[in-house]
KELOVO-954576 format. One record per residue: residue in three letters; x, y, z of N, C-alpha, C, O, CB in turn; residue number from 0. Coordinates in Angstrom, 3 decimals. Each point is the difference from the previous one (the first is absolute). Glycine has a CB too. Example, Ala and Ser with C-alpha at 12.3 -4.5 7.8 and 13.67 -1.06 7.14 Angstrom:
<fivos>
ala:13.190:-5.690:7.800:-0.890:1.190:0.000:0.900:1.200:0.000:1.036:-0.019:0.665:-2.928:-1.154:0.581:0
ser:1.542:2.223:-1.966:0.820:1.190:0.060:-0.770:1.090:0.730:0.509:1.108:0.169:0.675:-1.736:-2.314:1
</fivos>
This chain:
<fivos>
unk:0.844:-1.180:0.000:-0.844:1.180:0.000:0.888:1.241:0.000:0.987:0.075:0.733:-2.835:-1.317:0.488:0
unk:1.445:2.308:-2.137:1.047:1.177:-0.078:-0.851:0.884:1.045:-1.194:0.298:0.053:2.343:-0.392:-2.831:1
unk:0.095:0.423:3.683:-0.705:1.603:0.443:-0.448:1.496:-0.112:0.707:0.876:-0.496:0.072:-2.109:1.116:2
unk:-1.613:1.364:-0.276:-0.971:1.164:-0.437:0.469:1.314:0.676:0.484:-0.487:1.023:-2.553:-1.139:-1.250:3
unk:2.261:3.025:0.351:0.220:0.627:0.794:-1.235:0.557:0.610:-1.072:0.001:-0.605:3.135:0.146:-0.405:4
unk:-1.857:0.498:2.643:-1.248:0.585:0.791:-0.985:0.984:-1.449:-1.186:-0.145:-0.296:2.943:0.468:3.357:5
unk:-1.253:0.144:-3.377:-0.252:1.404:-1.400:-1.771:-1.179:-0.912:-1.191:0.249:-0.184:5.485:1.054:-0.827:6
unk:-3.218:-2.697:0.697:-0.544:-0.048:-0.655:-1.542:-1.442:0.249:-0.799:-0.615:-0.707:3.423:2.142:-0.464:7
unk:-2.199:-1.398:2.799:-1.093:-1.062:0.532:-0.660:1.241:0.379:-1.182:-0.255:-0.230:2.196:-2.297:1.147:8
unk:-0.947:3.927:-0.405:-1.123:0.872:0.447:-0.828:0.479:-1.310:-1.174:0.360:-0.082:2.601:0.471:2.248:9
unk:-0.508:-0.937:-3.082:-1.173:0.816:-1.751:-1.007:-1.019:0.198:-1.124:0.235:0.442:2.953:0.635:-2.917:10
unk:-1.210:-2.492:1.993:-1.431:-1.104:-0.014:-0.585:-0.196:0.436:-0.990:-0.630:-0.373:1.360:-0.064:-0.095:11
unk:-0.023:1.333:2.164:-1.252:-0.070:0.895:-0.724:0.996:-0.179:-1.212:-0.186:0.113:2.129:-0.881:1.427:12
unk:-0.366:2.610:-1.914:-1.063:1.084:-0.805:-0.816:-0.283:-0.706:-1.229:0.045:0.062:2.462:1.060:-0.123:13
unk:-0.171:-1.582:-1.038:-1.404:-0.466:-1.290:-0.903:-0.628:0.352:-1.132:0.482:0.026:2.293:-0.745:-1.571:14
unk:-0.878:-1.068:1.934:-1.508:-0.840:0.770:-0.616:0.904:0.591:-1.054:0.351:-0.530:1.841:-2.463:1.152:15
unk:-0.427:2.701:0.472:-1.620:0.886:0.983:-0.241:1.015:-1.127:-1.070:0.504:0.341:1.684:-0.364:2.788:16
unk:-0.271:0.403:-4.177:-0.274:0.861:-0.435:-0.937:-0.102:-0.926:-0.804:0.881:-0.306:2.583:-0.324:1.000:17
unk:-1.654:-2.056:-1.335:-0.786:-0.381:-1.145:-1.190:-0.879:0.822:-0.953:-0.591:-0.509:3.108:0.560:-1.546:18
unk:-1.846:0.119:3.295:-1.122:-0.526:0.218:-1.708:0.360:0.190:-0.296:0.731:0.946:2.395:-1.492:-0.356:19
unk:-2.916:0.380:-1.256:-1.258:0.945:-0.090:-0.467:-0.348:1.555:-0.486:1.103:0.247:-0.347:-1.195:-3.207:20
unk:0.706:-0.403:3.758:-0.586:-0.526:1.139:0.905:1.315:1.210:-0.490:0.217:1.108:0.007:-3.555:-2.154:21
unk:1.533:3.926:0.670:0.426:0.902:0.835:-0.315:1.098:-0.667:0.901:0.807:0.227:0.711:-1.999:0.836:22
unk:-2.784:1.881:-2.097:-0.079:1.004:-0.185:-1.412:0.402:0.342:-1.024:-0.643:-0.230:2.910:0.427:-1.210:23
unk:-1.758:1.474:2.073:-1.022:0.570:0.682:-0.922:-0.881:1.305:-1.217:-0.125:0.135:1.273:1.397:-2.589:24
unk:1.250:-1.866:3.421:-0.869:-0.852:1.099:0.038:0.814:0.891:0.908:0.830:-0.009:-0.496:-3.043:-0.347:25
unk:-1.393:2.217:1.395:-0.544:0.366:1.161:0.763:-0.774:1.087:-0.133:-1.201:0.233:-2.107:1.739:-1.331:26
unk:3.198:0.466:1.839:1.079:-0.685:1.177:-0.574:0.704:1.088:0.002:1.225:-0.121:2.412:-1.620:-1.100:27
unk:-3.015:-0.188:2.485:-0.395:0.264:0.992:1.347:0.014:1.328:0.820:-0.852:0.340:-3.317:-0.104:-1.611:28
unk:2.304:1.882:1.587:1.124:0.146:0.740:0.231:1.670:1.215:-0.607:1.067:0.088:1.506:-2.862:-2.612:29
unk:0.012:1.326:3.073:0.029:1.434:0.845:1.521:0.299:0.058:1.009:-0.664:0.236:-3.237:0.270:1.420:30
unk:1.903:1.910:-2.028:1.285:0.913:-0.365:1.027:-0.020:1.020:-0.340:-0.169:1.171:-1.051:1.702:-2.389:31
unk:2.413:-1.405:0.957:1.558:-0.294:1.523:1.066:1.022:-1.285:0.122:-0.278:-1.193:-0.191:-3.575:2.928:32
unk:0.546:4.740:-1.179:1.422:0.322:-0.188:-0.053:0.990:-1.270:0.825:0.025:-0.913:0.194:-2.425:1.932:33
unk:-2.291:3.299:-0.872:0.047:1.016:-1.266:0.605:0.964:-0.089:-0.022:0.806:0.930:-1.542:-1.270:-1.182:34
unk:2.297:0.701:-0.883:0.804:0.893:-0.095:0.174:0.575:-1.634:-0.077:-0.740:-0.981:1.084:-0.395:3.266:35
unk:-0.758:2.622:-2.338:-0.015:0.556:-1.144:1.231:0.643:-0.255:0.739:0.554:0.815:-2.991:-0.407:-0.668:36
unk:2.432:-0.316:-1.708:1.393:0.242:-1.078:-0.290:0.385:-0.721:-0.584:-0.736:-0.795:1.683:-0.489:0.940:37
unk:-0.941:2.789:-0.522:-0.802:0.714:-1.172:-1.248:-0.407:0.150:-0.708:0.033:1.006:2.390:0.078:-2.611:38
unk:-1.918:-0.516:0.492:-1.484:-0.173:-0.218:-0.459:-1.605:0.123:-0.992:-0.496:-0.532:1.072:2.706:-1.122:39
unk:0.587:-2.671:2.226:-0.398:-1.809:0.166:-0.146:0.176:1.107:0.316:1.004:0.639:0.867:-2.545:-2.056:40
unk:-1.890:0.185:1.941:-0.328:-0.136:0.920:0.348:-1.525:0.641:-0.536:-0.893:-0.656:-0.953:2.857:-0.129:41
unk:2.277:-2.436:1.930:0.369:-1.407:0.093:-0.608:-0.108:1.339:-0.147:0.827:0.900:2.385:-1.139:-2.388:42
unk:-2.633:-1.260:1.346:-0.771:-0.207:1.223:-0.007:-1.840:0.000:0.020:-0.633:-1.055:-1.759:3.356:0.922:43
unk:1.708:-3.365:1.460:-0.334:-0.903:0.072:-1.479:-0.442:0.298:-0.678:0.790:0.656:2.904:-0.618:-0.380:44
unk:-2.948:-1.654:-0.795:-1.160:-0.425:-0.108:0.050:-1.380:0.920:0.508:-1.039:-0.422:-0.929:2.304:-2.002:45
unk:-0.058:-1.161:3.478:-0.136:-0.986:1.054:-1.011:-0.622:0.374:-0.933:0.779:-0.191:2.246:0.210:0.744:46
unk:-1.744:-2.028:-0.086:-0.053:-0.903:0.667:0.128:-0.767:0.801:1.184:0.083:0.327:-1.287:0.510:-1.274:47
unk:-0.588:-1.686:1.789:0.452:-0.668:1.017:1.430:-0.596:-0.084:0.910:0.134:0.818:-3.242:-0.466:-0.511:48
unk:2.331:-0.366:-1.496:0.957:-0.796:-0.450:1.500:0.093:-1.007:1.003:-0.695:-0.164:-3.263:-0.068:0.713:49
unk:1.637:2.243:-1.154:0.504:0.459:-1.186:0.253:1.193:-0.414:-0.849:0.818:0.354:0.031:-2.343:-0.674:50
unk:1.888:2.037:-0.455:-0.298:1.080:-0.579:0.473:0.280:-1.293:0.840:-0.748:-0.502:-1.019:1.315:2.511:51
unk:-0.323:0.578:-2.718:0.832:0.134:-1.723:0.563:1.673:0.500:-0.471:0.780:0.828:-1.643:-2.473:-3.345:52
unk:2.998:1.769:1.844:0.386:1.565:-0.045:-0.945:0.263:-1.231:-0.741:-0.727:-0.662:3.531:0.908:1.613:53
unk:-2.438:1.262:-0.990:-1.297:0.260:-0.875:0.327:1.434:-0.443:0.561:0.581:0.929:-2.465:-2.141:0.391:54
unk:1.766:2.299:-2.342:0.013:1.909:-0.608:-1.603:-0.381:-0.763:-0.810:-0.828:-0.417:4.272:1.926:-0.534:55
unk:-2.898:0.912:1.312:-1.124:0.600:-0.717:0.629:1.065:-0.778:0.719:0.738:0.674:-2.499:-1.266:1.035:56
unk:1.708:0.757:-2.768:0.821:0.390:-1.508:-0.914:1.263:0.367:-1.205:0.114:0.225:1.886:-2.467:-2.459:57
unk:0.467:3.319:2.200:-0.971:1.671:0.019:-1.462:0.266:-1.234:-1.036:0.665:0.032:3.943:0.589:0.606:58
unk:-2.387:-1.999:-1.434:-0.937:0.215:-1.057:-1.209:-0.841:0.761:-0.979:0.740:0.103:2.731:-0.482:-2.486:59
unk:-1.973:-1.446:2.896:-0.704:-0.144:0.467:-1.021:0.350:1.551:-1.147:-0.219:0.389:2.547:-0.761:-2.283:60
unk:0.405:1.937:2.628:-0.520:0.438:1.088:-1.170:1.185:0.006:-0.582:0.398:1.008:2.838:-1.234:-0.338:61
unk:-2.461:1.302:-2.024:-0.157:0.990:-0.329:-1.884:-0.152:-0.083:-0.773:0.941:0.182:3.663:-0.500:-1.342:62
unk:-3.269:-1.804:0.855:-1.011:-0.109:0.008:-0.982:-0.399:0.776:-1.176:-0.179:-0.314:2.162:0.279:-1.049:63
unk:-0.196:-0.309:2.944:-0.241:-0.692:0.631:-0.649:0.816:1.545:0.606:-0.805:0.707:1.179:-0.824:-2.353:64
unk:-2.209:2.170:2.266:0.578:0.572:1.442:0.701:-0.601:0.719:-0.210:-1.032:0.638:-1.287:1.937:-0.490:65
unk:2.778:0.033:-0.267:0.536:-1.205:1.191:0.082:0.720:1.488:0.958:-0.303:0.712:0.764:-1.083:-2.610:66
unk:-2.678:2.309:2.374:-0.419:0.076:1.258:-0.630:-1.582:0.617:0.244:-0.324:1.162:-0.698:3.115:-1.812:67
unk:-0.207:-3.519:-0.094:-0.407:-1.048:0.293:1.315:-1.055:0.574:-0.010:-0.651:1.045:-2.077:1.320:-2.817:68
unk:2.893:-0.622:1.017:0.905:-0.839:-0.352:1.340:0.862:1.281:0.560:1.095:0.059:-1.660:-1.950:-3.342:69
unk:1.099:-0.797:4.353:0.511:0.670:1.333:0.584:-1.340:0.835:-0.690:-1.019:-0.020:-1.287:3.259:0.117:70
unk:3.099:-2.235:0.550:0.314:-1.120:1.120:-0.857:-0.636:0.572:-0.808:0.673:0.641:2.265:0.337:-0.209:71
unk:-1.632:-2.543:-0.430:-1.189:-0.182:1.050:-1.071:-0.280:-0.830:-0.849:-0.625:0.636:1.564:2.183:1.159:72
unk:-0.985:-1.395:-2.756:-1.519:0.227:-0.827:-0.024:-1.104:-1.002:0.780:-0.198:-0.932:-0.941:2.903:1.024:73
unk:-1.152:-3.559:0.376:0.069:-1.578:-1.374:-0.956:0.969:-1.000:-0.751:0.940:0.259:0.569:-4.136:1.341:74
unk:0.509:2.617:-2.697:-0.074:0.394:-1.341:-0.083:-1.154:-0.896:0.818:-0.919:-0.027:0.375:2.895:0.577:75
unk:-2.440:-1.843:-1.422:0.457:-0.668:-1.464:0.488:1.063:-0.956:-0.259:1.120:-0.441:-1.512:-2.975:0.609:76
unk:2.839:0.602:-0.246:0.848:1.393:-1.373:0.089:-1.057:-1.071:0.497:-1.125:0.042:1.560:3.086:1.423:77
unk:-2.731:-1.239:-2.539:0.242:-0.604:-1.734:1.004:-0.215:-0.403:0.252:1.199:0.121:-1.587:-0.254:-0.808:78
unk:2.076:-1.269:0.360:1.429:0.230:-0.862:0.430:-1.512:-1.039:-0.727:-0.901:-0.420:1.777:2.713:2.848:79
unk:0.361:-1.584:-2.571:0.450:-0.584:-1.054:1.057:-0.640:0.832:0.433:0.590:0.989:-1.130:0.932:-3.061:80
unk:1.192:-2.848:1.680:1.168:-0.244:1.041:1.031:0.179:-1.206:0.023:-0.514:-1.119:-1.010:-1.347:3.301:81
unk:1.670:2.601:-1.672:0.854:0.382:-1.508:1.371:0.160:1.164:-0.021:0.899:0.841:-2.007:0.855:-3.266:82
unk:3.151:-2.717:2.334:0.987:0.100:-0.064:1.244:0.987:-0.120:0.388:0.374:-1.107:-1.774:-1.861:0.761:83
unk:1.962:1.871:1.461:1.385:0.696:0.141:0.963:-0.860:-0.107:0.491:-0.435:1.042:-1.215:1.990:0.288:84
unk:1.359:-2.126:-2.958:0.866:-1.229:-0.106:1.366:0.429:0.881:0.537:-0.554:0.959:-1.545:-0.276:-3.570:85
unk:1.283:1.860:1.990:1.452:0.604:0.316:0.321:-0.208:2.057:1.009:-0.421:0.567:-1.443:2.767:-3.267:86
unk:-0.538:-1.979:3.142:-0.008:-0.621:1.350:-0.539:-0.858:0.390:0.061:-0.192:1.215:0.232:1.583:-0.859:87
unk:-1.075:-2.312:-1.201:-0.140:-1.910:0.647:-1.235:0.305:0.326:-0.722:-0.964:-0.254:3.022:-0.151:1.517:88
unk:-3.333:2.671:-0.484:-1.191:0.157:-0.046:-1.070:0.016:-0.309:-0.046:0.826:-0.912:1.045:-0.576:1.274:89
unk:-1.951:-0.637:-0.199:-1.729:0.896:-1.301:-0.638:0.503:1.107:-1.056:0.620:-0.124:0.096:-2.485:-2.149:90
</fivos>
């Protein structure tokens, strides 16, 4: 078996969640931990008893959103896309 580098096992794991239709536009129930803003993004974790996803909100999308709502502490369904940060191993 030839080896692969980290670079190029995080793209294939992009592409898969990315092409996947079953991760676009799902409803993640969850409660907000660790929000914080960068320019115009927004990063936050999505929790659970058991679990959690990190998670943004793309200014372009913060834009449509209130995010007075959007606060530490607060369960939420949030829509989104699980779309992959290859370059850091994240989505």
């Amino acid at each position: 078996m030839r080896p692969v580098t980290v670079s190029q096992v995080n793209e294939y794991i992009a592409k898969k969640l990315r092409d996947d239709y079953n991760l676009k536009g799902i409803v993640v129930e969850g409660e907000i931990s660790g929000l914080s803003k960068s320019g115009q993004h927004y990063y936050l974790t999505l929790k659970d008893s058991d679990s959690q996803i990190r998670a943004a909100i793309w200014g372009s999308n913060a834009v449509k959103i209130d995010m007075s709502l959007v606060e530490n502490g607060k369960k939420i369904n949030a829509v989104c896309d699980i779309s992959p940060y290859a370059k850091g191993g994240t989505y």
